[in-house]
GURO-585627 format. One record per residue (C-alpha): residue in one letter; x, y, z. Coordinates in steps of 0.2 Angstrom, whole numbers, plus 5000, padded with zeros to 4 digits. Each point is the difference from the previous one (the first is absolute). Layout:
// GURO-585627
aXYZ/...
***
This chain:
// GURO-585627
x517350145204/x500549995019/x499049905010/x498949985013/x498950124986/x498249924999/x500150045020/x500250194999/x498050044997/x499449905016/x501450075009/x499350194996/x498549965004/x500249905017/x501250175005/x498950134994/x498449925009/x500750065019/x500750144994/x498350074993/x499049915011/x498850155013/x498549985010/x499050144990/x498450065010/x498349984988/x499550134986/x498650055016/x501350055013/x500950084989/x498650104994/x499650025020/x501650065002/x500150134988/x498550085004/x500450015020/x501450144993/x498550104995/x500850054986/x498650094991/x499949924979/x499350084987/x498349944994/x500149934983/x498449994996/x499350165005/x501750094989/x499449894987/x498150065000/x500450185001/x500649974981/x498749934992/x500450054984/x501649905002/x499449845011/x498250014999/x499749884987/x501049895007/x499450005018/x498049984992/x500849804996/x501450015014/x499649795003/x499949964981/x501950084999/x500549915013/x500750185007/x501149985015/x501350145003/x501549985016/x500850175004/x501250005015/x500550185004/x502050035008/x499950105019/x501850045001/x499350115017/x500449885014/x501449925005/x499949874986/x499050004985/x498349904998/x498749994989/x498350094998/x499049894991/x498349994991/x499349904988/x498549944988/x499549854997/x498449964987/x499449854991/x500749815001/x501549965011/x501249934985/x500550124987/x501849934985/x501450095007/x500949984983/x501950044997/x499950125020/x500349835007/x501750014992/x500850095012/x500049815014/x501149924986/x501050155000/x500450035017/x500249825004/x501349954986/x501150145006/x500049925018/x500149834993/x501650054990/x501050055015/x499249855011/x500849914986/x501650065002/x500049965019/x499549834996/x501449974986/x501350095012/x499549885012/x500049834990/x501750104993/x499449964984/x500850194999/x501650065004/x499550185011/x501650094988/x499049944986/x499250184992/x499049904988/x498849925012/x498249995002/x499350185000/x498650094992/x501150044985/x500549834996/x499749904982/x498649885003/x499549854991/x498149924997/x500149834994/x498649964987/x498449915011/x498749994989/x499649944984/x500850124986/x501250095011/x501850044999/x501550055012/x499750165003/x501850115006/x499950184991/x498950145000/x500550144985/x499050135010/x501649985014/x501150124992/x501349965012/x500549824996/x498649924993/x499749895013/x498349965012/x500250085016/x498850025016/x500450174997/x499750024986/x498249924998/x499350115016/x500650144991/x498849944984/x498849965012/x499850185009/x500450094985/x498849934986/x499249855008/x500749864992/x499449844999/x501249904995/x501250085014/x498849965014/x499749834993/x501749965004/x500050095017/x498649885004/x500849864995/x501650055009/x499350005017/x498449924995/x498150025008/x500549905020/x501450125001/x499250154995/x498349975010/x501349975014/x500750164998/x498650094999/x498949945014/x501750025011/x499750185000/x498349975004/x499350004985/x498849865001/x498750034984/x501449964988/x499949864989/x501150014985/x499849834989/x500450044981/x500950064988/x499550144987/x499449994982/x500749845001/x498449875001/x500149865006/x499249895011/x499750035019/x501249835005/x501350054985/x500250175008/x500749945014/x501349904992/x501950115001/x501449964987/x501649985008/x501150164999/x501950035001/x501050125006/x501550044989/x501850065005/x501050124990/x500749854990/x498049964993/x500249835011/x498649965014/x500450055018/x498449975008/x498449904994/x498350005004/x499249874994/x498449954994/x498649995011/x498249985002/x499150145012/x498649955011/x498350044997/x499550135010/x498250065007/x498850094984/x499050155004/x498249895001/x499950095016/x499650184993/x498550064992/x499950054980/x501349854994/x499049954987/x499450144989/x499350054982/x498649924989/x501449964987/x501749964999/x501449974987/x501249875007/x501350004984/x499350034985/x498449945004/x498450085007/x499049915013/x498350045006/x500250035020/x501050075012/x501950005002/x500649905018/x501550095009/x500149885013/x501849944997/x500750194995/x501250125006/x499250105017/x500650125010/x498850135010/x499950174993/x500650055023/x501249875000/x501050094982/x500050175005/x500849935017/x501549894989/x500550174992/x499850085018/x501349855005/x501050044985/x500150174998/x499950065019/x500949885013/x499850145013/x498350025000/x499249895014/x498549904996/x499349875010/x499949824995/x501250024986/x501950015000/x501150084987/x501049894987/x501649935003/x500950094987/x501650034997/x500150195001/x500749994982/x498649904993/x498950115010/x500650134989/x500249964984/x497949935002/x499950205004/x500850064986/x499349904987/x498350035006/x500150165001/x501150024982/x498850034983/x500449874985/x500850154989/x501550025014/x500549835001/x501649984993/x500349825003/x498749934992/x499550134990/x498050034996/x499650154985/x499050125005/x498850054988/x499249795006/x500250015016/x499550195006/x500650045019/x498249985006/x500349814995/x499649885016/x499850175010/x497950004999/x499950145014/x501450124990/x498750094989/x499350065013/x501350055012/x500950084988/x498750134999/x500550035018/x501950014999/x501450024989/x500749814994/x501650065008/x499050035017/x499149845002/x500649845002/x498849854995/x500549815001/x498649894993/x499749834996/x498649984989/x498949854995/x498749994984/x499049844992/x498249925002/x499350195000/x501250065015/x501050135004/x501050015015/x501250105007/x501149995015/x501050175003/x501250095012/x499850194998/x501350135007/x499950194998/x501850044999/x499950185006/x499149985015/x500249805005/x498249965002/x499849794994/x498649914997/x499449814995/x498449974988/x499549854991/x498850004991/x498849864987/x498750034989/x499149884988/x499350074981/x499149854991/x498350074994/x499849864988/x500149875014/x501249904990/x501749935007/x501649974991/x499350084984/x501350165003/x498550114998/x499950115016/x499950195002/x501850035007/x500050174994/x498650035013/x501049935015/x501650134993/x498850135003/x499649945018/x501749965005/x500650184993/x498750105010/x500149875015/x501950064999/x499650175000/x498550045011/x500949885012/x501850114998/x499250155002/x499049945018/x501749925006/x501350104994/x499250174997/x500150124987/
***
């Protein structure tokens, strides 16, 4: 392996800092300075009580479900586009924002991955002919860090090779919401990086601290194996090397962390409430606006900033989120398991609006502890009207958390009808 390699990582971090680095107003004088363009937004709540048969139910225990709804509606009238926005907000502060959080490791692994290059181009640990170098689609390597594991180089879902790509996992990720994939985006850029990312754009609320499905404890989650990047050859040409994260702030600052009169921790029921203080966060307005950065560079939205993304990377996040499981031809998903309404909680309903042909939905999806969130971009492709809605709802009638006994089937119905009653007042019949 060429050396200096356990340098490369500090040096991508210390030359991404300035580059990301913006003085972002605060969440208040940017809500200010929407509302001093008088752009009129719709009223959620009252489009929501005008269906009673739909919401009603809902809205009798809007603080029990922990409701909170973001829509940010594209005005394409003026000379730039903003954002009418509305918004409703019941119950505690904190609610699980599950696998929708996925989308920070995402973004940020594909900026890494070229910052690495610069880094190794300038160290000249690569040669700039070299067409093997370190891209989004090049063989990775995760050396064992815990207990019981094992190297870990080749994925048989990656028809193409084989191999553990970037490009590969944010496409697992976006597609079917893979856990293992983002587990290893995580560890990739790991938690500082991706907090740094995010609150860049001006995205402060984000605190993304843990893997998924993988449980461990709050110190061991921060600890990041060291990972190589492979030439063409299968030998090293960049390493990252293992490292230990700092701990960053919890969430004991929002209301609601610790909830439930049971909880199952394991295997094992305990009498009391579960304690969220050291879980993943991110606010519902604060989601909605990183799909906003993603999806929509041009639109302007004060306090926040788009994403640095390569305009490559930029589309490929586009096209996978917006692609169904079944048309995926690298990996490949069946169908008849994964329907195209998987990870797309809104497409029910807008579907009953539009042709599947005529509607263009990218959605980020998150789902455990009795939540359902979604985190769409919706674009009518006949007539060009966009819109942004995030949405969470929490189902656990029995009060219980962690027992995997929540009414999810009741939150499909909501998101479906949310999708369509909210289509039909935005985009029209």
């Amino acid at each position: 392996m060429l050396e200096p390699m356990p340098n490369v990582f500090p040096a991508l971090v210390l030359c991404s800092a300035a580059a990301l680095t913006c003085a972002a107003p605060s969440a208040g004088s940017r809500n200010e300075s929407v509302l001093e363009r008088e752009v009129p937004p719709l009223d959620l709540e009252s489009l929501l009580r005008a269906h009673p048969e739909r919401f009603g139910d809902v809205l009798e225990r809007a603080d029990e479900h922990r409701l909170k709804i973001e829509l940010a509606v594209v005005d394409d009238s003026g000379d730039a586009p903003r954002l009418a926005r509305s918004s409703l907000d019941f119950g505690p502060e904190y609610f699980y924002p599950a696998s929708s959080v996925k989308t920070c490791a995402v973004v940020t692994a594909l900026m890494d991955v070229r910052l690495l290059e610069e880094v190794a181009m300038g160290t000249h640990v690569l040669d700039p002919r070299d067409d093997a170098g370190v891209t989004r689609d090049a063989a990775l390597r995760y050396l064992p860090l815990f207990d019981g594991e094992e190297v870990y180089d080749r994925d048989p879902s990656h028809l193409a090779g084989g191999t553990v790509t970037i490009a590969h996992d944010v496409a697992k990720v976006l597609l079917v919401s893979d856990n293992p994939a983002y587990n290893r985006l995580f560890e990739f850029s790991g938690p500082d990086r991706i907090r740094e990312v995010m609150r860049g754009a001006g995205l402060a609320s984000t605190r993304i601290v843990h893997r998924m499905s993988e449980f461990r404890s709050p110190e061991e989650q921060l600890r990041l194996p060291a990972i190589d990047v492979l030439g063409q050859d299968g030998e090293a040409l960049v390493r990252i090397p293992e490292r230990m994260e700092s701990a960053p702030d919890d969430n004991a600052h929002l209301s609601g962390i610790v909830f439930g009169r049971a909880h199952v921790s394991g295997s094992t029921r305990r009498e009391g409430p579960m304690d969220f203080t050291r879980k993943n966060y991110m606010s519902l307005e604060d989601l909605m606006l990183m799909n906003v950065a993603i999806l929509a560079p041009d639109v302007e939205v004060p306090g926040c900033a788009p994403f640095e993304l390569h305009s490559d990377d930029r589309a490929l996040v586009e096209e996978r989120m917006a692609s169904t499981p079944s048309a995926s031809e690298d990996p490949r998903y069946d169908g008849d398991k994964y329907s195209d309404d998987y990870s797309k909680f809104l497409a029910p309903g807008l579907w009953k609006l539009r042709a599947k042909d005529e509607i263009e939905i990218r959605d980020k999806v998150g789902r455990a502890y009795g939540f359902s969130i979604t985190n769409s971009a919706v674009v009518d492709r006949v007539t060009g009207r966009r819109f942004f809605l995030a949405a969470t709802l929490y189902t656990n009638a029995n009060d219980v958390v962690g027992d995997g006994v929540y009414e999810y089937e009741r939150a499909d119905r909501f998101m479906a009808d949310l999708g369509e009653v909210v289509g039909r007042a935005v985009l029209g019949e």
